[in-house]
C-alpha positions as CSV (number, residue, x, y, z in Angstrom):
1,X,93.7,106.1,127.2
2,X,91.4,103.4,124.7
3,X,89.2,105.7,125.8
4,X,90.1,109.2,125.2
5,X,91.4,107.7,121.5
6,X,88.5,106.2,120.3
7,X,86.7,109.6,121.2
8,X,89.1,111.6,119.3
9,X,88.9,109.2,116.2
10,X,85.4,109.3,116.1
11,X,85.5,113.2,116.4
12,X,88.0,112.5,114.1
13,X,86.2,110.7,111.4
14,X,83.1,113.1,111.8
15,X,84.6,116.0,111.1
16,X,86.6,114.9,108.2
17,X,82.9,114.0,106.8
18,X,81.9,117.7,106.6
19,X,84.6,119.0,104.8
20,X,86.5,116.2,102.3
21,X,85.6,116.2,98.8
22,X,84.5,112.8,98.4
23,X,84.0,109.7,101.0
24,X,83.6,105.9,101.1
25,X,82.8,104.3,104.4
26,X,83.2,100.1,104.8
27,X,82.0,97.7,106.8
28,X,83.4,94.3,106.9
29,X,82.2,91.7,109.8
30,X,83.7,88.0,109.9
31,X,83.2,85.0,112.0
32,X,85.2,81.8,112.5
33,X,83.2,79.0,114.7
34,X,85.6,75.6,115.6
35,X,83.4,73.3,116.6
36,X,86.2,70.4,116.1
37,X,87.0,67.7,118.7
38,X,84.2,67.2,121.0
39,X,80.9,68.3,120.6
40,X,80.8,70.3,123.2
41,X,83.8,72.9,122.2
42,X,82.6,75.8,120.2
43,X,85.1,78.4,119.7
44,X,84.3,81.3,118.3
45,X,86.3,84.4,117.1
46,X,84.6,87.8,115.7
47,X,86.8,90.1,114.1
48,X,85.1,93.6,112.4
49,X,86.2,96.3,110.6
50,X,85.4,99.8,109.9
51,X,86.8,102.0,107.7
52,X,86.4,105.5,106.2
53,X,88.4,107.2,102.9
54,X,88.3,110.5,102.0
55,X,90.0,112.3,99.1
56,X,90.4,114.6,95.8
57,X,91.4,112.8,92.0
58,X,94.7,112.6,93.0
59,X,95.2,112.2,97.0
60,X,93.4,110.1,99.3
61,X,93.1,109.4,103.6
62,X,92.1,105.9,105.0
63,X,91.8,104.9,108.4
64,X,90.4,101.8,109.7
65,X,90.1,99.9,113.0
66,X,89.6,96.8,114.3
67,X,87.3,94.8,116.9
68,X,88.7,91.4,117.5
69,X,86.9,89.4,120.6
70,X,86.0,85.6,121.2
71,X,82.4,84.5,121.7
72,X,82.1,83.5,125.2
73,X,85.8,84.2,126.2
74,X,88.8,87.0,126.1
75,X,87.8,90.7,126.4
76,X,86.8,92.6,123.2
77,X,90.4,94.4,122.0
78,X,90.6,97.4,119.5
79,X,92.9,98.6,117.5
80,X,93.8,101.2,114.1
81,X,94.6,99.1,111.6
82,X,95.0,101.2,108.4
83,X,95.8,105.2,108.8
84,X,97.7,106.2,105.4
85,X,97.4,109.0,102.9
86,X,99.0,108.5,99.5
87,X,98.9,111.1,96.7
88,X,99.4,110.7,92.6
89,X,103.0,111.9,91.7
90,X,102.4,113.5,87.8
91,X,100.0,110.4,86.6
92,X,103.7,108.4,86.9
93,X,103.8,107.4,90.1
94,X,102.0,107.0,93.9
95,X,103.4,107.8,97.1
96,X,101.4,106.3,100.1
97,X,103.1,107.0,104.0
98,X,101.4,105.1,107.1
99,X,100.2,101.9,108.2
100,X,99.4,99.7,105.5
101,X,98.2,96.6,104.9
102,X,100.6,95.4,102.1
103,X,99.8,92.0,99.9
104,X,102.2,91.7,97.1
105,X,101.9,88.3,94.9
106,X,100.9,85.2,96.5
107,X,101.2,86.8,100.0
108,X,103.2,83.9,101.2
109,X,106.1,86.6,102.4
110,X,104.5,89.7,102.7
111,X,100.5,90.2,103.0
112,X,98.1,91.8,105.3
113,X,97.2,88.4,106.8
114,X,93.8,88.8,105.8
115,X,92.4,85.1,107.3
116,X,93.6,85.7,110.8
117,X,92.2,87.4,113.5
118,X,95.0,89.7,113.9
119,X,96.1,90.8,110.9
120,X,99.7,92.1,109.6
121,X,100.0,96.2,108.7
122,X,103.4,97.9,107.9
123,X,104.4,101.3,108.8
124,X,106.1,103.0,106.4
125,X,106.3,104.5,103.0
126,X,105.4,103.0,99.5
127,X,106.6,104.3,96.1
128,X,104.4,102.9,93.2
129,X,105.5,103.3,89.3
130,X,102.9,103.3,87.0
131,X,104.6,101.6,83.5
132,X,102.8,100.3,81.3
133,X,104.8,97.1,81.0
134,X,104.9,96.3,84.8
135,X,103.9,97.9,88.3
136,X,106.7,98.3,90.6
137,X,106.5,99.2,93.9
138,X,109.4,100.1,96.2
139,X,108.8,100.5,100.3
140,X,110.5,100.8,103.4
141,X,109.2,100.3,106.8
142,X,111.0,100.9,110.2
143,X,110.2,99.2,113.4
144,X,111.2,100.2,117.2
145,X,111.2,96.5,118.8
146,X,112.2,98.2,122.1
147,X,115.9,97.0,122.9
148,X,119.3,98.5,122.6
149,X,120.2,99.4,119.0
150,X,116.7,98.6,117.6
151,X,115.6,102.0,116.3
152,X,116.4,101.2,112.7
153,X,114.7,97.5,112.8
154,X,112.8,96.6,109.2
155,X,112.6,96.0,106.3
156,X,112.8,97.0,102.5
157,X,111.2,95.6,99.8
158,X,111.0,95.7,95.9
159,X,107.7,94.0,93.8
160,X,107.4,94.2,90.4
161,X,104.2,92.4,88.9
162,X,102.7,92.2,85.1
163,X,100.6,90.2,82.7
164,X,102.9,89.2,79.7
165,X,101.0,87.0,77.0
166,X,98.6,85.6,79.2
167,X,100.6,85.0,82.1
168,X,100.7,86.9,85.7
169,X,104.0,87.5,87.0
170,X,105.2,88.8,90.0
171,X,108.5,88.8,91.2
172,X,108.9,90.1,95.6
173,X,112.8,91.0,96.8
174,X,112.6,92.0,100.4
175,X,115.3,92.3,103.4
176,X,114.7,92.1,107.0
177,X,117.4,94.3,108.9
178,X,116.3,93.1,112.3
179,X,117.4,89.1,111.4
180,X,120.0,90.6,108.5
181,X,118.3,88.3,105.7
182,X,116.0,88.5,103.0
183,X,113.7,87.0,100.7
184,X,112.7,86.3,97.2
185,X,109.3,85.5,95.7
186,X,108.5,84.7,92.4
187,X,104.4,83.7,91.5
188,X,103.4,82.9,88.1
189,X,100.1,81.8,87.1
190,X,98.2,81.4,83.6
């Protein structure tokens, strides 16, 4: 099946190449060594990505996957981890549907994860106004975690961020239907 799917997304991503109006292809490698304790231990973790965007003035496809494996250890594992299209609504507003990596202020409650190895996407849908006082940003995403009555597990989320005088706010209100809480983040720097 790993297989058969990387085949088709690399068909995939060809193909797309011929006939999109404009493209952007990324490359991003990183390595983390631990070399703490004894001398001897050397653990390493390699983690790249790759990533292709196609689209017009006003509507755009990503996709991007990625190789995680440890040097000397654990089995090389792959997997997507963007696939989104989003689209301009008027010049107001941006609708984006798919798997996204999502950072909204600080990142402390929701962000992409970027430092680990395996990072943190959402699926689901983002709606994005354009003001010119503030950009907010209203998403849902919905999770099947397997069990009885877990079809509707996830979460919704409202971030609002601006610069006022000088200052950066951003202000993060988000539930979590699965554990029926949620969560507020304000960040403000100067």
């Amino acid at each position: 099946m790993k297989k058969n799917l990387r085949n088709i997304l690399v068909l995939a991503m060809g193909l797309m190449t011929t006939v999109s109006f404009a493209q952007d292809w990324n490359v991003d490698s990183r390595t983390r060594i631990d070399m703490s304790g004894d001398n001897d231990k050397m653990d390493g973790q390699q983690r790249a990505t790759l990533g292709a965007t196609w689209g017009g003035s006003d509507w755009g496809i990503h996709i991007s996957s990625d190789v995680n494996y440890t040097l000397g250890g654990d089995a090389a594992s792959m997997g997507i981890y963007e696939a989104y299209a989003s689209t301009d609504l008027m010049g107001f507003a941006s609708l984006t549907a798919g798997r996204q990596a999502i950072n909204n202020g600080s990142g402390a409650l929701m962000s992409g994860n970027d430092w680990g190895a395996s990072r943190t996407t959402w699926d689901g849908m983002s709606f994005g106004l354009n003001l010119d006082m503030a950009d907010i940003t209203v998403g849902y995403h919905s999770q099947n975690s397997g069990g009885v009555d877990e079809e509707d597990a996830g979460n919704m989320w409202v971030n609002a961020a601006g610069e006022f005088s000088g200052w950066n706010v951003n202000v993060l209100y988000m539930t979590d239907e699965a554990q029926d809480d949620n969560a507020t983040g304000i960040d403000i720097s100067g």
